[in-house]
Backbone as a printed PyTorch tensor [residue, N CA C, xyz], in Angstrom:
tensor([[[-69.1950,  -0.4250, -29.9030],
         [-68.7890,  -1.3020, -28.8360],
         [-69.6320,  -2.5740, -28.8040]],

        [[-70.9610,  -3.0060, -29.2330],
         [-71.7650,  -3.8810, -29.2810],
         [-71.4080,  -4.3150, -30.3240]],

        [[-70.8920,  -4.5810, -31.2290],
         [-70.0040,  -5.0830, -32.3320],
         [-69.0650,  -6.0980, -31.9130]],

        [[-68.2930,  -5.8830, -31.1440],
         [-67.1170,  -5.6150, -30.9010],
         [-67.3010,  -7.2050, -29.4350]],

        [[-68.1810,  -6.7790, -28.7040],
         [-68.6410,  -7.4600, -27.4150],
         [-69.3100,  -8.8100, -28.5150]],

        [[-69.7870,  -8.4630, -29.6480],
         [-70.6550,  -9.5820, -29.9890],
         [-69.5040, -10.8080, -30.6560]],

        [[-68.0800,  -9.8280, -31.1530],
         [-66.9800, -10.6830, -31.8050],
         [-66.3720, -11.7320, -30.9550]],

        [[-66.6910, -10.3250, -29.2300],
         [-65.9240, -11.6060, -28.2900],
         [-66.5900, -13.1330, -27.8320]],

        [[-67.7710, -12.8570, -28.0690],
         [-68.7200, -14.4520, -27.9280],
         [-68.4890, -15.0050, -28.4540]],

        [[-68.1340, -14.8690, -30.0460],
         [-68.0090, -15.4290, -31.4100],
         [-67.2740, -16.6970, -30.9690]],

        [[-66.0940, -17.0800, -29.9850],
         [-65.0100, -17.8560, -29.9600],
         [-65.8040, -18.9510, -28.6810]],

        [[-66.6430, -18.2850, -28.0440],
         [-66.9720, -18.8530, -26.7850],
         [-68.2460, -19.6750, -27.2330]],

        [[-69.0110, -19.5210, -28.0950],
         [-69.8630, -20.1030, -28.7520],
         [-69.2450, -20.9810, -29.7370]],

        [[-68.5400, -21.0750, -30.3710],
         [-67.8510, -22.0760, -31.3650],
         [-67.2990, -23.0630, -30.5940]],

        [[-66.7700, -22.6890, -29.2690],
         [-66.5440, -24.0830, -29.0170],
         [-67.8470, -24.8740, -27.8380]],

        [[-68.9630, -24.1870, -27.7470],
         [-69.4330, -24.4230, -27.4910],
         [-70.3930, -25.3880, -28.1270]],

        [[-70.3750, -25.0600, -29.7450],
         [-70.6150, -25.9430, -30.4800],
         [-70.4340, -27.4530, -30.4100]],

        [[-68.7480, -27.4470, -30.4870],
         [-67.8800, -28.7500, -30.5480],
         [-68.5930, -29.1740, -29.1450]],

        [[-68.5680, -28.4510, -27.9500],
         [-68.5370, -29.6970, -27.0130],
         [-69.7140, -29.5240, -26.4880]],

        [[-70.7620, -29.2710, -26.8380],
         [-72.2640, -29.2300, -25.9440],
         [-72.5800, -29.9820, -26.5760]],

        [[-74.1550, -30.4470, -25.8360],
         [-74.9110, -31.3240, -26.4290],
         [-76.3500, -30.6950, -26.9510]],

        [[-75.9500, -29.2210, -26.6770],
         [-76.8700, -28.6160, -27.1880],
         [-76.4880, -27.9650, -28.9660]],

        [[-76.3080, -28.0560, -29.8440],
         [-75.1790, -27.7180, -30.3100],
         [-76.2100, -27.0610, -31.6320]],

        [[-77.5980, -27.1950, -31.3480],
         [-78.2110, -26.4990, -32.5900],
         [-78.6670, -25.3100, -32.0110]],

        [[-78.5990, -25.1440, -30.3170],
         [-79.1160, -23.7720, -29.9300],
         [-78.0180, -23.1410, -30.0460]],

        [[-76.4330, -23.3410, -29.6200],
         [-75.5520, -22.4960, -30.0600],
         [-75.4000, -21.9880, -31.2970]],

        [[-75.7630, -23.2070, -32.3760],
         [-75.1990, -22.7880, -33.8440],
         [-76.2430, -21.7390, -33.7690]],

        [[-77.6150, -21.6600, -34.0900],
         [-78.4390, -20.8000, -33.7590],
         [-78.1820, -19.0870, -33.1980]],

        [[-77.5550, -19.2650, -32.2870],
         [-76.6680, -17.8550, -31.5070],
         [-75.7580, -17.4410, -32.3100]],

        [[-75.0600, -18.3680, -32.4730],
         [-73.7930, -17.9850, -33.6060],
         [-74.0380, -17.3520, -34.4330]],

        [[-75.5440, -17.9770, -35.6200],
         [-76.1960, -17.4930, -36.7910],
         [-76.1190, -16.0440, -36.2250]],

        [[-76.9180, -15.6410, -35.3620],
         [-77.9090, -14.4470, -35.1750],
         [-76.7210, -13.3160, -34.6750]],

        [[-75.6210, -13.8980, -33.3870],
         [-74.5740, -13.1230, -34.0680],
         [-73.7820, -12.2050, -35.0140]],

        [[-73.4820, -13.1210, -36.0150],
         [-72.7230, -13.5000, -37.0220],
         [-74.2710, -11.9500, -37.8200]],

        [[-75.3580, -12.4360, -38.1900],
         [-75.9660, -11.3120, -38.6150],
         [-76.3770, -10.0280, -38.0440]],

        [[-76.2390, -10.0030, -36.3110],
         [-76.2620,  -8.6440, -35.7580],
         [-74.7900,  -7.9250, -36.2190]],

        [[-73.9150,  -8.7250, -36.1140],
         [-72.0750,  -7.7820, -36.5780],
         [-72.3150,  -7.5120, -38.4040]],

        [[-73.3800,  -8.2510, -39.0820],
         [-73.2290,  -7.6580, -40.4250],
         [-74.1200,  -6.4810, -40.7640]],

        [[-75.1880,  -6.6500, -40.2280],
         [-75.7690,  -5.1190, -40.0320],
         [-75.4670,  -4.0400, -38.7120]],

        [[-74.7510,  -4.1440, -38.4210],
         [-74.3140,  -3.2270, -37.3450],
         [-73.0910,  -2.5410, -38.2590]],

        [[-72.4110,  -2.8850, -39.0520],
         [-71.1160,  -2.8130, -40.3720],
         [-69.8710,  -1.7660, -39.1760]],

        [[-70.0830,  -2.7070, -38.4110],
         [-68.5290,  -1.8060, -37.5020],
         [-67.6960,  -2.5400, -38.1030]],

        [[-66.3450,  -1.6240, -39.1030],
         [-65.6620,  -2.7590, -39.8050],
         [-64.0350,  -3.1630, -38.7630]],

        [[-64.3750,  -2.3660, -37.4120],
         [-63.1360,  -2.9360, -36.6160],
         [-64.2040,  -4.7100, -36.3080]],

        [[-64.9490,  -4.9040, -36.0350],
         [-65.5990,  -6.0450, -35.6670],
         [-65.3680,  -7.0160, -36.5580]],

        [[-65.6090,  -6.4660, -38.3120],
         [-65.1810,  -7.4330, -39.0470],
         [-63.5750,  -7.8920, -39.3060]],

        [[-63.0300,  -6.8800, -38.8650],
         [-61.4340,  -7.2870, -38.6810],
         [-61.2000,  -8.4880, -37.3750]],

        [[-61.6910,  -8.3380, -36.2170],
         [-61.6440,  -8.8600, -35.4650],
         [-62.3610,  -9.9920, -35.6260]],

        [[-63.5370, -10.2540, -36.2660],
         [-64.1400, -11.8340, -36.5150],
         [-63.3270, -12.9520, -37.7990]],

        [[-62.4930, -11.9140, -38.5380],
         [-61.1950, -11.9260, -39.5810],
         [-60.2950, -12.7880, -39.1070]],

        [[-59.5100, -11.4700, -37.9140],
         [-58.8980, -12.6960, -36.9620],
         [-59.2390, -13.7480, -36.1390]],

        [[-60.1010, -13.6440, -35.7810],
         [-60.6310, -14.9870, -34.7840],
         [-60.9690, -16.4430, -35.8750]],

        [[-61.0770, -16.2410, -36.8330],
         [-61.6760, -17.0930, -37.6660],
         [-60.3270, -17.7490, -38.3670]],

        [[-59.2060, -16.6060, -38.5430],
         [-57.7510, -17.6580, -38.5670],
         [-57.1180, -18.1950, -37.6570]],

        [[-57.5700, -17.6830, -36.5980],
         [-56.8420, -17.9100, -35.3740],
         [-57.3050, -19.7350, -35.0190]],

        [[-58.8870, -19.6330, -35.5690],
         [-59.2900, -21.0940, -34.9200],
         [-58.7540, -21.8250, -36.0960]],

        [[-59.4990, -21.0800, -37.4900],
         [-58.4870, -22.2810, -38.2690],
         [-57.0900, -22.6800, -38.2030]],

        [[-55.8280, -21.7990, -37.9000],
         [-54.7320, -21.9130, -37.6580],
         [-54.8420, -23.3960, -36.6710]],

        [[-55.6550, -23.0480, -35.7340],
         [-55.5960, -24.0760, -34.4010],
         [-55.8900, -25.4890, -34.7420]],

        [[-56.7330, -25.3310, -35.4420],
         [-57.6170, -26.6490, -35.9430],
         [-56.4000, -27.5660, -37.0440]],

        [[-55.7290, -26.8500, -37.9300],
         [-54.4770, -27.3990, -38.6770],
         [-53.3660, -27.1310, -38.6900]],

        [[-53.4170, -26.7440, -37.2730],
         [-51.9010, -26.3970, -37.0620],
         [-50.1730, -27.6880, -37.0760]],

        [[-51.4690, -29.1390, -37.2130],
         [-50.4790, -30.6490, -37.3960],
         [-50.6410, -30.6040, -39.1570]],

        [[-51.2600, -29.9170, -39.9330],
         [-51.0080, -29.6670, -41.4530],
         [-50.0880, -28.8500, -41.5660]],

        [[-49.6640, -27.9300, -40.8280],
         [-48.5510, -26.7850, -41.3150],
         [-47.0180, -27.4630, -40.7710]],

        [[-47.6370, -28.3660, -39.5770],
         [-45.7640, -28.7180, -39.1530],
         [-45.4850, -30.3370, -39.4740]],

        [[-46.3130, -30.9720, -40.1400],
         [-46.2400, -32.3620, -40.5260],
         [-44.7430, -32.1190, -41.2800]],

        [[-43.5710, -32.9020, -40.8660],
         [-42.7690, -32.8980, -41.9720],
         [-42.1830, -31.9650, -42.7850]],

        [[-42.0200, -32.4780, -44.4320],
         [-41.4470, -31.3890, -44.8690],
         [-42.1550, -30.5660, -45.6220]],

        [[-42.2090, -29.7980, -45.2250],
         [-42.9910, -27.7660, -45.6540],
         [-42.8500, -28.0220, -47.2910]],

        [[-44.0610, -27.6430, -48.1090],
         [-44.2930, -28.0440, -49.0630],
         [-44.5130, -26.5010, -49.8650]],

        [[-43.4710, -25.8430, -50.2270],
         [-43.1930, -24.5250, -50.6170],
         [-44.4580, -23.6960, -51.5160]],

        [[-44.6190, -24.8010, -52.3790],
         [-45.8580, -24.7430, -53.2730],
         [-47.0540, -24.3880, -53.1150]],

        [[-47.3410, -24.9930, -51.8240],
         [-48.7140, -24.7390, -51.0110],
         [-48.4310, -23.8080, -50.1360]],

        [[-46.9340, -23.2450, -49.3500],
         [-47.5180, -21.9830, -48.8120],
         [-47.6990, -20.9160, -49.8220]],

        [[-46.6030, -21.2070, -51.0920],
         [-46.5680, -19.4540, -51.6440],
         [-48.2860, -19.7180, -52.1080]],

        [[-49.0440, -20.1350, -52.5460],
         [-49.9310, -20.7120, -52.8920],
         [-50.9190, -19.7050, -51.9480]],

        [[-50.6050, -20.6350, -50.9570],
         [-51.5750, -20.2610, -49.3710],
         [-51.4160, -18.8610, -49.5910]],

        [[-50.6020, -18.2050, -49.6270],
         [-49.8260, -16.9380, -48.8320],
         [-50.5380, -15.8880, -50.0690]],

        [[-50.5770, -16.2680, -51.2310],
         [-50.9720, -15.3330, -52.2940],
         [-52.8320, -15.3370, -52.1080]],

        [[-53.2890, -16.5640, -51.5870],
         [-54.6120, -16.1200, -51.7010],
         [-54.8900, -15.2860, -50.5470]],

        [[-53.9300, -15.4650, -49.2830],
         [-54.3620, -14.7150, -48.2140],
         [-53.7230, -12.9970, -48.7280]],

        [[-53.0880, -12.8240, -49.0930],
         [-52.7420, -11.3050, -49.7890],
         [-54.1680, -10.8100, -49.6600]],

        [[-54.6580, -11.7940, -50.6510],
         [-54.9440, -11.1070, -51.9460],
         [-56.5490, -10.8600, -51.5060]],

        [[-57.3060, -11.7120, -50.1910],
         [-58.3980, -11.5630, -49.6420],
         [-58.0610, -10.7160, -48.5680]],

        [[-57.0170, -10.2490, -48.0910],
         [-56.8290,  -9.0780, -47.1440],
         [-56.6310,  -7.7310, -48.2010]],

        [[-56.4460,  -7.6870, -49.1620],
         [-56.4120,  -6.3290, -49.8630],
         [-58.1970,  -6.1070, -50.1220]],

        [[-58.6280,  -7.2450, -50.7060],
         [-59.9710,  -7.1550, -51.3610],
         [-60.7120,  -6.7530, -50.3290]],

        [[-60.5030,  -7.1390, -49.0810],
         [-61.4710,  -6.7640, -47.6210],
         [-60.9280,  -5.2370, -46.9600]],

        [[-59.6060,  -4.9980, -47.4800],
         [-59.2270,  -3.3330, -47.2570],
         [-60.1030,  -2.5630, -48.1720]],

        [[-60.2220,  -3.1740, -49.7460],
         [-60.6220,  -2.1540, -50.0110],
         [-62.2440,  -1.7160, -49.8570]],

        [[-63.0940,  -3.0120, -49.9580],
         [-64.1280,  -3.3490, -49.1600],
         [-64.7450,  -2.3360, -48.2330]],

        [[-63.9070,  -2.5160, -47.0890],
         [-63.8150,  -1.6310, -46.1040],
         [-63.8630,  -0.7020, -46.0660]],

        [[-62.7000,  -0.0030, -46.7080],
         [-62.5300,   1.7520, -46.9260],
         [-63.9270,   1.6570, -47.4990]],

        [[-64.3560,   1.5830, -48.7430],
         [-65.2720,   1.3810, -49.4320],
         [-66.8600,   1.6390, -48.9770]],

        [[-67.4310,   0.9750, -47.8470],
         [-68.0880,   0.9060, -46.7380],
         [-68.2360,   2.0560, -46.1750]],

        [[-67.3160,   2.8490, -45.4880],
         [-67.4470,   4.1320, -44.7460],
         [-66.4390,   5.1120, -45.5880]],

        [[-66.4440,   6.0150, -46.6800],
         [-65.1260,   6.0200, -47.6650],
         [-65.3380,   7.6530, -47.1500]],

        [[-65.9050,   8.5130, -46.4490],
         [-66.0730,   9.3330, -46.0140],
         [-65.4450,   9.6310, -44.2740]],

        [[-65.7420,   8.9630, -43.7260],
         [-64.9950,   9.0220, -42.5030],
         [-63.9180,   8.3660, -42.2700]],

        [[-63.1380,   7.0690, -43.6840],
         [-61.7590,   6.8120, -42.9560],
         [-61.3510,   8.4720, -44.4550]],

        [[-62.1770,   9.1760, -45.3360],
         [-60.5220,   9.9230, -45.6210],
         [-61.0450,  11.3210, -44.7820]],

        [[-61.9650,  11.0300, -44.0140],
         [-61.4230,  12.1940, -42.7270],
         [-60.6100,  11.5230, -41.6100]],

        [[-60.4880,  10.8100, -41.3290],
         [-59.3830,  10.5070, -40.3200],
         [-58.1490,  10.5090, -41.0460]],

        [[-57.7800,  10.1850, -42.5240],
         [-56.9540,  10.3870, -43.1180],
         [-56.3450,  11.6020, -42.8820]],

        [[-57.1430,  12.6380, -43.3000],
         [-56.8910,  14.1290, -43.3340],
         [-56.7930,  14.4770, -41.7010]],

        [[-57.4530,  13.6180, -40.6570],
         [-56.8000,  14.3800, -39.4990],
         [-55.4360,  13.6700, -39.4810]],

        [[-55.0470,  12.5790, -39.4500],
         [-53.8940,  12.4360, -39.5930],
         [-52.4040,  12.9910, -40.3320]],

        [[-53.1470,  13.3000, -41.3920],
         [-52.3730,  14.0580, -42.0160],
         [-51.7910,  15.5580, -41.7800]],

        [[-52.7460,  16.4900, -41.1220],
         [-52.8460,  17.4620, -40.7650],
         [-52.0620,  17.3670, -39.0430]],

        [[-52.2080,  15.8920, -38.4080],
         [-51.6500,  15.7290, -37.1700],
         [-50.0770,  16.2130, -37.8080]],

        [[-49.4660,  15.1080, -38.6170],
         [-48.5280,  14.7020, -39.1560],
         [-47.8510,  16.2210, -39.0000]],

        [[-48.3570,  16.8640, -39.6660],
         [-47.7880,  18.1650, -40.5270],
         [-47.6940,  19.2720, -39.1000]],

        [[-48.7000,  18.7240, -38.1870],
         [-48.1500,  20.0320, -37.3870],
         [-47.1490,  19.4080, -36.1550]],

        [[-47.0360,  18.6870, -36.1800],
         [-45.8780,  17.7300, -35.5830],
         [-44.4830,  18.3360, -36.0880]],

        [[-44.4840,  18.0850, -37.0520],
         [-43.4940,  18.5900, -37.6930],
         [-42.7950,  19.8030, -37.5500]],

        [[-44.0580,  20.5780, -37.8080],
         [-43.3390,  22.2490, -37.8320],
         [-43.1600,  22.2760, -36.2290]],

        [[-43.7590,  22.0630, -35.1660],
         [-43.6330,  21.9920, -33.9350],
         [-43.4410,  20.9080, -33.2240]],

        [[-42.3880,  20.1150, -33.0350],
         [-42.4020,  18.5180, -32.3460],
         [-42.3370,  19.1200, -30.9150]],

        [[-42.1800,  20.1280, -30.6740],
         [-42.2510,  20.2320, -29.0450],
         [-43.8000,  20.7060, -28.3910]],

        [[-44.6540,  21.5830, -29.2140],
         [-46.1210,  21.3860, -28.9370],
         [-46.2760,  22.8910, -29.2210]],

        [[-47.6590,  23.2100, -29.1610],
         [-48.1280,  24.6290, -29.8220],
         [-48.3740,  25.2770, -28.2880]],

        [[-48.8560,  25.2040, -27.1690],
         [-49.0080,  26.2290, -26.2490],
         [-48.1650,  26.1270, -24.6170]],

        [[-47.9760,  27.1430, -24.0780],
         [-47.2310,  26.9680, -22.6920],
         [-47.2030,  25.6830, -21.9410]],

        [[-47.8770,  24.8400, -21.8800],
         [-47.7910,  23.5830, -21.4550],
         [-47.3760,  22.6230, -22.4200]],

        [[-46.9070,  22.7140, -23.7780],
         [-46.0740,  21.7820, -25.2970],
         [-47.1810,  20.8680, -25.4790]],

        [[-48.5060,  21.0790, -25.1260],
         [-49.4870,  20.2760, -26.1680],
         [-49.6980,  20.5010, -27.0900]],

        [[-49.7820,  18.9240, -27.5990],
         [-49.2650,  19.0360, -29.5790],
         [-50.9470,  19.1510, -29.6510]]])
């Protein structure tokens, strides 16, 4: 959860950047941030600093994506490097904790399967 709380500053400090006049004590925060979420390795946090980080870039060029006419080249372009750094950061990830996501795998799987044989639930009250 301190991961997670530190991703949500992440956005409130960046623009704190742009418009303070303090703007080397924020970057500063940001830094120290930015290295408490990399040794802390909660990788929902790094998903979430993932998104926040397209979200601002999206924002920041969002008059580059609708200028005119759409330049096919540069999205398939765009679109293949973003693939291709969201697979590399899946596998990354798994990679990172490769023990507890293939046990959640296996509880899932095992959810899956008894779902199945029973979709109405295993005891007098139908909890699955």
């Amino acid at each position: 959860m301190t991961a997670l709380y530190l991703v949500g500053c992440l956005p409130v400090l960046a623009t704190r950047i742009v418009s303070s006049k303090y703007k080397g004590v924020y970057f500063l925060l940001l830094f120290m941030i930015v290295i408490c979420i990399v040794l802390l390795r909660c990788r929902t946090a790094y998903i979430g600093m993932g998104v926040m980080a397209v979200v601002m870039v999206y924002s920041k060029l969002k008059f580059f994506f609708s200028a005119g006419k759409p330049n096919y080249f540069y999205s398939v372009c765009t679109g293949v490097m973003l693939l291709t750094l969201v697979l590399l950061a899946c596998v990354r990830m798994y990679s990172m904790k490769k023990d507890s996501a293939d046990g959640r795998l296996l509880i899932w799987k095992l959810s899956a399967e008894m779902i199945k044989e029973q979709p109405q639930g295993y005891n007098e009250g139908r909890c699955v």
